[in-house]
C-alpha positions as CSV (number, residue, x, y, z in Angstrom):
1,X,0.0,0.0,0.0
2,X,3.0,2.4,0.8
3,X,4.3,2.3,-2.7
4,X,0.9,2.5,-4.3
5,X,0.2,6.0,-2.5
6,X,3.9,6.9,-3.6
7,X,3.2,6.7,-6.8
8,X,0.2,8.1,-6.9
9,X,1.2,11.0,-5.4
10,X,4.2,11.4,-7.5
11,X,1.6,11.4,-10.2
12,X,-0.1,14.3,-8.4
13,X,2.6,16.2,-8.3
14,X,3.3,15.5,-11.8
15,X,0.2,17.6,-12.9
16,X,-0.4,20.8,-13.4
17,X,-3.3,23.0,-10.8
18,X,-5.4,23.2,-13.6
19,X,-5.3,19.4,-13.8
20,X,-5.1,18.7,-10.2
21,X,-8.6,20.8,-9.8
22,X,-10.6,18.8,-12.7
23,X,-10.1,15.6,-11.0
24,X,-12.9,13.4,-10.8
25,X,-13.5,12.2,-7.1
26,X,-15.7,9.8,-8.6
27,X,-12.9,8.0,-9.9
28,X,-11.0,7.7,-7.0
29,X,-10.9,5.8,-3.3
30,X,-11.1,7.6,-0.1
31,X,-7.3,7.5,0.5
32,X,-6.7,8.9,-2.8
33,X,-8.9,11.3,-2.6
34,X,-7.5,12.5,0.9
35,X,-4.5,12.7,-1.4
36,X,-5.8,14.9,-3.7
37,X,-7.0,17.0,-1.0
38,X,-3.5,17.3,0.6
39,X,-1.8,18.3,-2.2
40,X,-4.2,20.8,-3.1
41,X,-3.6,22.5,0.0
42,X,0.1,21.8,-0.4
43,X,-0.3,23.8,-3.8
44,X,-2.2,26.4,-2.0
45,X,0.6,26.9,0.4
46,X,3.3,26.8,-2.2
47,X,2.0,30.0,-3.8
48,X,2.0,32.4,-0.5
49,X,5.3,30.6,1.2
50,X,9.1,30.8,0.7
51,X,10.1,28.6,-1.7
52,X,12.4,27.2,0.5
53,X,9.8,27.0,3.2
54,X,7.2,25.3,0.9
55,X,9.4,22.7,-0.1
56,X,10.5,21.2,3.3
57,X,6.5,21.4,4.0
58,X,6.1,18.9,1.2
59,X,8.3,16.8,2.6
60,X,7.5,16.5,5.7
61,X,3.5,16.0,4.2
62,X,4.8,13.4,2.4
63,X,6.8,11.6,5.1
64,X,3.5,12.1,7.3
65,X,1.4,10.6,4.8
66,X,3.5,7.4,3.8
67,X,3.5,7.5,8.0
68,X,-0.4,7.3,7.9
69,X,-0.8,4.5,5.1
70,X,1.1,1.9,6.9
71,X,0.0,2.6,10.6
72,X,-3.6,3.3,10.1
73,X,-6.2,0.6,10.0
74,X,-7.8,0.3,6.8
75,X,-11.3,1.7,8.1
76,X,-10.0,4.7,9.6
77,X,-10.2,8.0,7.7
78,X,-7.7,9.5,9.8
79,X,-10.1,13.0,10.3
80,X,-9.5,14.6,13.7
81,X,-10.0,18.1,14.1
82,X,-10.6,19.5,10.2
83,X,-8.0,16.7,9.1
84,X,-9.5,14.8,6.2
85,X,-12.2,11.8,5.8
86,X,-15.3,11.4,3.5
87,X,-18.0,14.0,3.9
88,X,-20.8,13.5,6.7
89,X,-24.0,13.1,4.7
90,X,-27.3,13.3,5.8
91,X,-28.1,10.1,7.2
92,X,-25.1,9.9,10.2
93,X,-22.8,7.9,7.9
94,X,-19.2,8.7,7.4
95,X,-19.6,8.4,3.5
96,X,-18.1,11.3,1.1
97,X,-20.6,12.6,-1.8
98,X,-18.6,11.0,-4.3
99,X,-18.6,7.3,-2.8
100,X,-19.9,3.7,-3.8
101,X,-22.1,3.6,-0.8
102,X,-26.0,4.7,-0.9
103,X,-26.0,8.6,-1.5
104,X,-27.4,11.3,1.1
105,X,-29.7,14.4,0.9
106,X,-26.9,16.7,1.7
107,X,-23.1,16.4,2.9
108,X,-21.2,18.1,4.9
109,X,-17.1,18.4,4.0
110,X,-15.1,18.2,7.2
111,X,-12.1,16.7,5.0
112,X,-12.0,20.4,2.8
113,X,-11.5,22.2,6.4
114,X,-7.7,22.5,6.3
115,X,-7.8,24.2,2.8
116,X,-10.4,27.1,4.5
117,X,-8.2,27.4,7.2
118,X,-5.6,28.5,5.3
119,X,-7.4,31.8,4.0
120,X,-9.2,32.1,7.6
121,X,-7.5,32.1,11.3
122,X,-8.8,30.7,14.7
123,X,-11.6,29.0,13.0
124,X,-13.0,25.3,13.9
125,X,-15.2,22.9,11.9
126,X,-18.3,21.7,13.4
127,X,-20.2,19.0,12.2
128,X,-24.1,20.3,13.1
129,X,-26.6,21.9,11.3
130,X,-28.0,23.1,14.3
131,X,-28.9,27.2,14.7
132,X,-25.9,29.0,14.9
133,X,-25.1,33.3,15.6
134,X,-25.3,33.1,11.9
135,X,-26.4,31.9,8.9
136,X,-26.1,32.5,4.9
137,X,-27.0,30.6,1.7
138,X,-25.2,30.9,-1.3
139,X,-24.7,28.6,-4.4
140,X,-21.7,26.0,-5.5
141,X,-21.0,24.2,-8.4
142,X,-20.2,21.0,-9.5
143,X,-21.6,17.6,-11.0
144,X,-23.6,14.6,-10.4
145,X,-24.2,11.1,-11.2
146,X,-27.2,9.5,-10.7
147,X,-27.2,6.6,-8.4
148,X,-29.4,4.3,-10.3
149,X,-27.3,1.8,-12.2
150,X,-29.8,1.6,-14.9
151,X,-29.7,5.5,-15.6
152,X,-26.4,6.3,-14.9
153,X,-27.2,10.3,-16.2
154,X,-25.0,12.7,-15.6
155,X,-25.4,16.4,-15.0
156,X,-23.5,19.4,-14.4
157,X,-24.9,22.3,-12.0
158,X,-24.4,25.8,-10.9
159,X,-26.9,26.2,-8.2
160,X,-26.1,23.7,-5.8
161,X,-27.8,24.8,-2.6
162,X,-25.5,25.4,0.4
163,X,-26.4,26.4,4.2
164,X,-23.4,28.0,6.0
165,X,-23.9,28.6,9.3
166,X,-21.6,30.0,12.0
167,X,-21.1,29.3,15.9
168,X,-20.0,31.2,18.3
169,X,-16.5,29.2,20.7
170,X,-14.9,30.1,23.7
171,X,-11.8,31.7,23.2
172,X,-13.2,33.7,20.3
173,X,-13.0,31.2,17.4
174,X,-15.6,30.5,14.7
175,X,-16.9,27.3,13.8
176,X,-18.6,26.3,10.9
177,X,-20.7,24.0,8.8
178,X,-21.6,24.3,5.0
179,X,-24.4,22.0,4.7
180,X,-24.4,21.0,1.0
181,X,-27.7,19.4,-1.0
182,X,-28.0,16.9,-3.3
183,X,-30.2,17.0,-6.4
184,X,-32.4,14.0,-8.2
185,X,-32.1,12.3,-11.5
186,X,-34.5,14.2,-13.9
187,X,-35.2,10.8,-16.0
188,X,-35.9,8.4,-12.6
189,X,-36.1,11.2,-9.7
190,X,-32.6,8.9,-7.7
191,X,-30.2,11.4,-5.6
192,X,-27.0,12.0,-7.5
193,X,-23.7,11.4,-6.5
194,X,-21.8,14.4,-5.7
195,X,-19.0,16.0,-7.0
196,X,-18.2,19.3,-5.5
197,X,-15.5,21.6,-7.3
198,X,-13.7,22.1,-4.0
199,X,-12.0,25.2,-5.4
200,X,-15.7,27.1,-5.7
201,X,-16.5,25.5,-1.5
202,X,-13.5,26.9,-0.3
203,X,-13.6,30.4,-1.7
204,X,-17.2,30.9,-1.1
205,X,-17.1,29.6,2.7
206,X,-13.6,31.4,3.7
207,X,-15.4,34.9,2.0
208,X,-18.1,34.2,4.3
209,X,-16.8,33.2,7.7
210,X,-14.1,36.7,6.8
211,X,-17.4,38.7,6.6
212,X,-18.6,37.4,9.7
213,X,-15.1,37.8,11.3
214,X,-15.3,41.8,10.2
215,X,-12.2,40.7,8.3
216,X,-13.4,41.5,4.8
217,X,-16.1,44.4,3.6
218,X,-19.3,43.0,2.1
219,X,-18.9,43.5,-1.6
220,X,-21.7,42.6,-4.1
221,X,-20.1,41.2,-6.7
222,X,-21.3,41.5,-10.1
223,X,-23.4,38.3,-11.5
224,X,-21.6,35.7,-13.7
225,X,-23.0,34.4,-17.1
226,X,-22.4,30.4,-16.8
227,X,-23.8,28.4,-19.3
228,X,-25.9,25.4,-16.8
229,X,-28.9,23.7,-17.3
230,X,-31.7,25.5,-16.3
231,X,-32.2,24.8,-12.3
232,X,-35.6,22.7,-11.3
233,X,-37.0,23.3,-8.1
234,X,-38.5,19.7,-7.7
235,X,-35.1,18.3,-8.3
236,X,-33.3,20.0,-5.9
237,X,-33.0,18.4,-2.1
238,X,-32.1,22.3,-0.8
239,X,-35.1,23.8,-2.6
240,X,-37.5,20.9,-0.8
241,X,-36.3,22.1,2.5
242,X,-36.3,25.8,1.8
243,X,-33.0,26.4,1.3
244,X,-32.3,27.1,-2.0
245,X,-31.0,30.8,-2.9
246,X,-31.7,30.2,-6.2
247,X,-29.3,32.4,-8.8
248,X,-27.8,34.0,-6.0
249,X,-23.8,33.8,-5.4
């Protein structure tokens, strides 16, 4: 297993961000996806670090992570504290939007916490959907698959409903949730599997927990022209609860 996740992350680093972003979680098993994940934040780091400093990171991520495969049983996820594991879905179940298992209403993303963190200081992950001191719903974007083996459609979306919601900590942090839904098959009405462009979650919940923070002024920004199938309310799992901003961003 060691030398499998080498390689596989020497492939990662191989790539291009570009190509590194596009990836298909679909395609891929919860350890490589917490891969993925780590080197996008390793990227991430890259860009704002010393060179110098940025490379001795990777290392020691990499040492850390060859640590991980060889001493962790095989159904641990290894999360602890916004490290990552598959997302928490609607049902309990420790299953990521993009998995083989049965697919959820909603998901949350406690394995995408790290890469938040790093635009957003003394800030926690918290896995509730409870009422928080605040509360904002916004849009992300992404693609599903529907779960029914005999349909198999696929879609793309840019209105994928999304609950963030903030909670007040002692010692003045923020936590967090973004509670993300789900949305049905039009051709047999089956939830799709989710695949979340991560670049789109992070961005759009670190701009939000800032505002909250009274880090960052906030700015309306102008409305994007994005070429997505039209949005259907009876399809969407976020517009059945209410919580479904529609166009907004």
């Amino acid at each position: 297993m060691p030398s499998t996740n080498k390689q596989f992350r020497t492939k990662l680093r191989a790539m291009d961000r570009q190509e590194l972003n596009k990836l298909d979680m679909l395609n891929y098993s919860r350890d490589q996806r917490r891969m993925i994940d780590q080197e996008r934040v390793r990227r991430r780091r890259a860009e704002t670090e010393d060179p110098s400093v940025a490379a001795l990171a990777s290392s020691m991520s990499a040492l850390q992570m060859d640590s991980d495969s060889s001493s962790r049983p095989a159904n641990q996820s290894g999360f602890n504290s916004g490290g990552n594991s598959g997302g928490t879905g609607s049902g309990g179940s420790r299953s990521s939007g993009s998995s083989a298992g049965a697919p959820e209403r909603w998901y949350l993303f406690p394995e995408h916490h790290s890469m938040v963190a790093e635009q957003v200081e003394n800030i926690v992950f918290k896995s509730s959907i409870g009422t928080g001191a605040h509360e904002y719903t916004t849009n992300l974007t992404g693609s599903f698959k529907c779960s029914n083996p005999n349909c198999k459609k696929r879609w793309a979306t840019g209105i994928m409903a999304t609950v963030i919601r903030g909670y007040k900590q002692q010692g003045g942090q923020l936590g967090y949730s973004a509670q993300v839904y789900s949305q049905r098959c039009i051709k047999c009405d089956s939830l799709g599997r989710m695949n979340l462009d991560v670049d789109v979650y992070v961005e759009r919940v670190a701009r939000r927990l800032l505002i909250w923070k009274g880090e960052l002024e906030p700015i309306r920004r102008p409305k994007e022209k994005r070429e997505m199938p039209p949005h259907i309310d009876e399809l969407c799992e976020g517009c059945r609860e209410g919580n479904c901003p529609g166009y907004k961003d």
